[in-house]
C-alpha positions in Angstrom: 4.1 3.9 -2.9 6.8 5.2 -0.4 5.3 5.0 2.5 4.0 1.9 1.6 7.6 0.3 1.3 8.3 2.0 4.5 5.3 0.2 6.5 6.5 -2.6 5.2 10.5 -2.0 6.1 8.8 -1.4 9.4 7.1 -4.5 9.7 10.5 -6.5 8.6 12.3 -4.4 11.5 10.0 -5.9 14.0 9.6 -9.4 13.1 13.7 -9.0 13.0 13.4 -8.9 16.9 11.2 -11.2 16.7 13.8 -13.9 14.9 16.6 -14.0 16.9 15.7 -17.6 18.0 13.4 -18.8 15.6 12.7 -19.3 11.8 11.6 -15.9 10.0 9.1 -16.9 7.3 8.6 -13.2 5.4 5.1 -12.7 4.2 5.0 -14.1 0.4 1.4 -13.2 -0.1 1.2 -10.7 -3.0 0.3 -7.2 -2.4 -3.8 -7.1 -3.9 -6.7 -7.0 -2.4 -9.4 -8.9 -4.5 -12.4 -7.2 -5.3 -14.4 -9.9 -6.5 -14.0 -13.2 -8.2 -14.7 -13.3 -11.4 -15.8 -16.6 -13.7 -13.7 -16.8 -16.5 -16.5 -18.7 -18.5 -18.4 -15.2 -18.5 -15.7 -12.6 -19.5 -14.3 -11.6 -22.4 -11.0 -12.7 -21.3 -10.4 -17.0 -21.0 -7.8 -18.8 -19.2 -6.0 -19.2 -22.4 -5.6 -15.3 -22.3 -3.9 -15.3 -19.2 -1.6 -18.6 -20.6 -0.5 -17.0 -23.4 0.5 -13.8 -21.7 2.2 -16.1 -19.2 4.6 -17.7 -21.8 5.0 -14.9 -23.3 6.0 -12.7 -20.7 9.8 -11.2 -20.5 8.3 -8.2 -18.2 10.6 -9.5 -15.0 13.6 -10.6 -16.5 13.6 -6.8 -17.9 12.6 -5.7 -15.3 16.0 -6.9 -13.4 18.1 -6.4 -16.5 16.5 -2.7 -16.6 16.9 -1.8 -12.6 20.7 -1.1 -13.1 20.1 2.2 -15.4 18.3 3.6 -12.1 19.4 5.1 -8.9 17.6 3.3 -6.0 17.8 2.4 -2.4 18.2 -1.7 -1.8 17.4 -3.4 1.8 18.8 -6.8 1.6 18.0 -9.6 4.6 18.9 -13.1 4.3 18.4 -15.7 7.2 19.6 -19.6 7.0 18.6 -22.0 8.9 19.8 -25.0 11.1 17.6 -28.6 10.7 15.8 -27.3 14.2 15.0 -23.8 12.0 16.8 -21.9 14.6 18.8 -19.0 13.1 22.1 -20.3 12.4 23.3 -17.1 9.8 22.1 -13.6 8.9 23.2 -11.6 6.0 21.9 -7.6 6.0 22.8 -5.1 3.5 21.8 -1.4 2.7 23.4 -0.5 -0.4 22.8 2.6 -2.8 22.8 2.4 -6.0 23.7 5.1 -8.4 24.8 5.4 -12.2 27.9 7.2 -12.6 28.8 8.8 -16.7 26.2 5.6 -17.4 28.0 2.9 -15.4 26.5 1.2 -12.6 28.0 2.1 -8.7 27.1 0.5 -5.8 27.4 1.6 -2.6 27.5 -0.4 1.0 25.6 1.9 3.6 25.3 -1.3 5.6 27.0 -4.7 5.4 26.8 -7.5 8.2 27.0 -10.7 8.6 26.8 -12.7 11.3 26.6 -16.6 12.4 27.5 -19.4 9.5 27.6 -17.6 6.5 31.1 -18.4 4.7 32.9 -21.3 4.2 36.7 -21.3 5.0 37.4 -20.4 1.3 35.3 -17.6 1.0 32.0 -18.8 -0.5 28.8 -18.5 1.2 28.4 -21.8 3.3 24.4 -22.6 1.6 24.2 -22.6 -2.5 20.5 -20.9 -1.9 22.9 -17.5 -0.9 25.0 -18.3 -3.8 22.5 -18.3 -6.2 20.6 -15.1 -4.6 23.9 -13.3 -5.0 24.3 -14.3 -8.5 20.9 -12.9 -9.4 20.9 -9.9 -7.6 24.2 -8.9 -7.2 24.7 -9.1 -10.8 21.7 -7.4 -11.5 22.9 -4.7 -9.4 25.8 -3.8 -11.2 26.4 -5.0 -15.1 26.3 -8.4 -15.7 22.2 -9.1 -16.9 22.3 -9.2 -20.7 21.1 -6.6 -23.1 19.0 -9.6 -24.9 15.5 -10.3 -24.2 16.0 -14.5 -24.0 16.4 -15.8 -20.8 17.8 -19.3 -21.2 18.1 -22.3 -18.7 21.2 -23.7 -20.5 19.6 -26.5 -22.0 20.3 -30.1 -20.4 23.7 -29.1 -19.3 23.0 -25.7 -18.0 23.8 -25.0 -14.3 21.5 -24.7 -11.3 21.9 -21.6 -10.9 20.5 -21.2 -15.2 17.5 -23.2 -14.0 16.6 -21.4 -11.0 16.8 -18.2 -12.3 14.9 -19.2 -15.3 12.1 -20.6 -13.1 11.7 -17.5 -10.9 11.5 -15.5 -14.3 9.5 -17.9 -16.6 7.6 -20.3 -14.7 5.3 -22.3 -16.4 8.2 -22.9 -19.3 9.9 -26.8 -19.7 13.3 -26.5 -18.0 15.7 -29.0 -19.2 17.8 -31.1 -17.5 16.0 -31.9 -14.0 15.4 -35.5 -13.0 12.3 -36.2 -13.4 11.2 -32.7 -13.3 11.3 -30.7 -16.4 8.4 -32.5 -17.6 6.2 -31.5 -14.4 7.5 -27.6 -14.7 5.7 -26.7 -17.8 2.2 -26.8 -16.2 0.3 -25.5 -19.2 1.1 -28.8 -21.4 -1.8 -30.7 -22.5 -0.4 -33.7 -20.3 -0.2 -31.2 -16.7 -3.0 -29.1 -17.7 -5.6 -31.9 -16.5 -3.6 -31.4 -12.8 -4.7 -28.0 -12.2 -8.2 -25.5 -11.5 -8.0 -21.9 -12.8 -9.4 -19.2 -10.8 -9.7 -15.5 -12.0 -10.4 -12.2 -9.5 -10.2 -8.6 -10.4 -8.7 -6.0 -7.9 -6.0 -3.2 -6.6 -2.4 -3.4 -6.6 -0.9 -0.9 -4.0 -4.4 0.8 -3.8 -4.5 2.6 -7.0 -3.6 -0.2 -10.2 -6.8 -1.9 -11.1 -5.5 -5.6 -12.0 -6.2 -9.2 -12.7 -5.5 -11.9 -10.7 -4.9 -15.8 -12.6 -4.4 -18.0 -10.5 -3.2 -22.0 -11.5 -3.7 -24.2 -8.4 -3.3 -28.2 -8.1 -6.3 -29.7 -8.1 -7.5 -31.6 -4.5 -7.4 -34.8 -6.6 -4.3 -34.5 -7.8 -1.6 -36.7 -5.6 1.6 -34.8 -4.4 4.1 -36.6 -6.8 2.2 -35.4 -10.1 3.1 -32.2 -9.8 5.9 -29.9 -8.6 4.2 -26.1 -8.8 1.3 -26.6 -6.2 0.8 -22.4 -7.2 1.5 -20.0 -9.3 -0.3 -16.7 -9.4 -0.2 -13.9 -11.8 -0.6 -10.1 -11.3 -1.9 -8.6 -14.5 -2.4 -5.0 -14.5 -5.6 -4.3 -16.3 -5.0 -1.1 -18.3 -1.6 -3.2 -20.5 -1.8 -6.6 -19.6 2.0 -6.0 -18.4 2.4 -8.6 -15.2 3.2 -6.8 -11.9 3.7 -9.7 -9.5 3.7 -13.4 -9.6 3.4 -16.1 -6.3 5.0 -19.1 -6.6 4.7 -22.3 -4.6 6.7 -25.4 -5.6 7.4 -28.9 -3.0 8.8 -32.0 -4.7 10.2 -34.8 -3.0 12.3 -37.8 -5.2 15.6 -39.5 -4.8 16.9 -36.6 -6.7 15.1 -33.6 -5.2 13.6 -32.5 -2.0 12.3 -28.9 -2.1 9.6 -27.0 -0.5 9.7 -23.5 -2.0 7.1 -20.1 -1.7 8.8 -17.4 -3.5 6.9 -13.8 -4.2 8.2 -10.8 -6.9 6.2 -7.3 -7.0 7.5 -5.1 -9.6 5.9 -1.0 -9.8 5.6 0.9 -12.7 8.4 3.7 -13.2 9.2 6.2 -15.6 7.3 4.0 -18.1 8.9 0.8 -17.2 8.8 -1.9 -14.7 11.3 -2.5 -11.9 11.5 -4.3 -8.7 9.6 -3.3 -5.9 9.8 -6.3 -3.5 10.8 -10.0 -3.2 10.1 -12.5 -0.7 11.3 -16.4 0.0 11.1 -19.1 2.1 12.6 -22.3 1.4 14.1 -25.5 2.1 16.6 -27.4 -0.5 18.0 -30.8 -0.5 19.8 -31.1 -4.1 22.5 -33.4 -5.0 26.2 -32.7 -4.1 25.0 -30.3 -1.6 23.8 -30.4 2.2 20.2 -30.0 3.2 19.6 -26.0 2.8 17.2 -23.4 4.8 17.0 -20.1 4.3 14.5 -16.7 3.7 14.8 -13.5 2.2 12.7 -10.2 2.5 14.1 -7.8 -0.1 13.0 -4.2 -0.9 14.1 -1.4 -3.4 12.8 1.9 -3.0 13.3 5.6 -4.4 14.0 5.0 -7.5 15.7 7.8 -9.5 17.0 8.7 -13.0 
């Protein structure tokens, strides 16, 4: 596992060179390789298997929640965007994290910043940053509830509420969006006639035999039906606990314009899960806010108790 994080902090370091000028898209494909397809229809286990667990699932909020009771290592890169995607603002941070008589400390082994990042009162200049702060930073330190529910707010909730709750429960109605919540919970019977279900076995990093469940758009279906074009589910076959999940979402409406791919790996530790990697790509155009772009490679690595 560890020198599989460190390839990959390799890899960022050169494509970091590589983005001085121009738009760094991190790789958001999940880390499997496929074995074989498999037809649902024929195994034991149905689509409505995989749905269920799906709905069900809690594993990544935990998993976030559960990261702060751990020493690890944290590589955080953030890159925004101009309209031409030419850099405009970098955010890098190295941080250790350690727990102190049970607290949570963080320490900054690295912390730069550079281009248009604040605003003259502070804040970061794009709400994407905001909102990445607001999930991880928190989770960093003590702020993730000790509850299992993760909730969007309801019709009044903030953004930030109905972000989070669709990078940790996709699949789920979220309230309150124009036009949108509707299309978000893709496994109604209303969006379930939008989308093909395909189902592969293989490795996660090389040694955890998993499923793969994937929910596509169908070729038929036109662009403003839906707003998840993807979403793709790591299961790992011994537990049925889900280690990573893809997510592609593009909408466009006189209240939203978003095109979105967005990947979370989690690894098994000490009989839990905890976040391994997460990558983003992404452009935002929400109301009350300017036109975002931005991208984020993030690792954590040696954990410890």
């Amino acid at each position: 596992m560890k020198n599989i994080l460190v390839a990959f902090g390799l890899l960022f370091s050169a494509f970091s060179l590589k983005a001085q000028q121009h738009r760094f898209n991190p790789d958001t494909i999940l880390t499997v390789v496929i074995d074989s397809p498999v037809n649902i229809r024929s195994h034991r286990l149905n689509a409505q298997d995989f749905i269920d667990a799906i709905l069900a699932d809690t594993g990544f909020y935990k998993a976030f929640r559960n990261m702060k009771r751990y020493g690890f290592t944290a590589e955080n890169n953030i890159y925004t965007y101009d309209k031409k995607n030419k850099i405009d603002g970098e955010i890098h941070r190295r941080i250790r994290h350690t727990v102190v008589n049970g607290k949570p400390k963080t320490e900054y082994l690295l912390k730069q910043d550079k281009g248009n990042v604040y605003k003259k009162n502070g804040k970061y200049e794009l709400y994407t940053v905001e909102l990445f702060d607001y999930i991880f930073d928190n989770a960093y330190k003590s702020e993730f509830s000790t509850d299992d529910a993760l909730s969007e707010g309801g019709k009044n909730g903030s953004y930030k509420a109905k972000a989070k709750a669709l990078m940790f429960t996709p699949g789920r109605r979220v309230s309150g969006l124009p036009f949108l919540s509707s299309k978000t919970e893709i496994f109604s019977r209303d969006m379930r006639q939008f989308y093909n279900y395909e189902f592969a076995r293989g490795k996660y990093l090389d040694s955890i035999p998993v499923y793969r469940f994937k929910v596509i758009k169908k070729p038929s279906t036109a662009d403003g039906d839906v707003m998840i074009n993807e979403l793709t589910t790591i299961f790992d076959m011994r537990d049925f606990k889900i280690l990573g999940r893809y997510v592609d979402m593009r909408y466009d409406n006189l209240f939203f314009d978003f095109n979105v791919k967005m990947n979370i790996e989690l690894i098994p530790y000490n009989g839990e899960l905890l976040p391994a990697k997460m990558s983003y790509q992404g452009n935002w155009d929400i109301p009350f806010h300017k036109e975002e772009r931005s991208s984020f490679l993030i690792f954590h690595r040696d954990y410890h108790k």
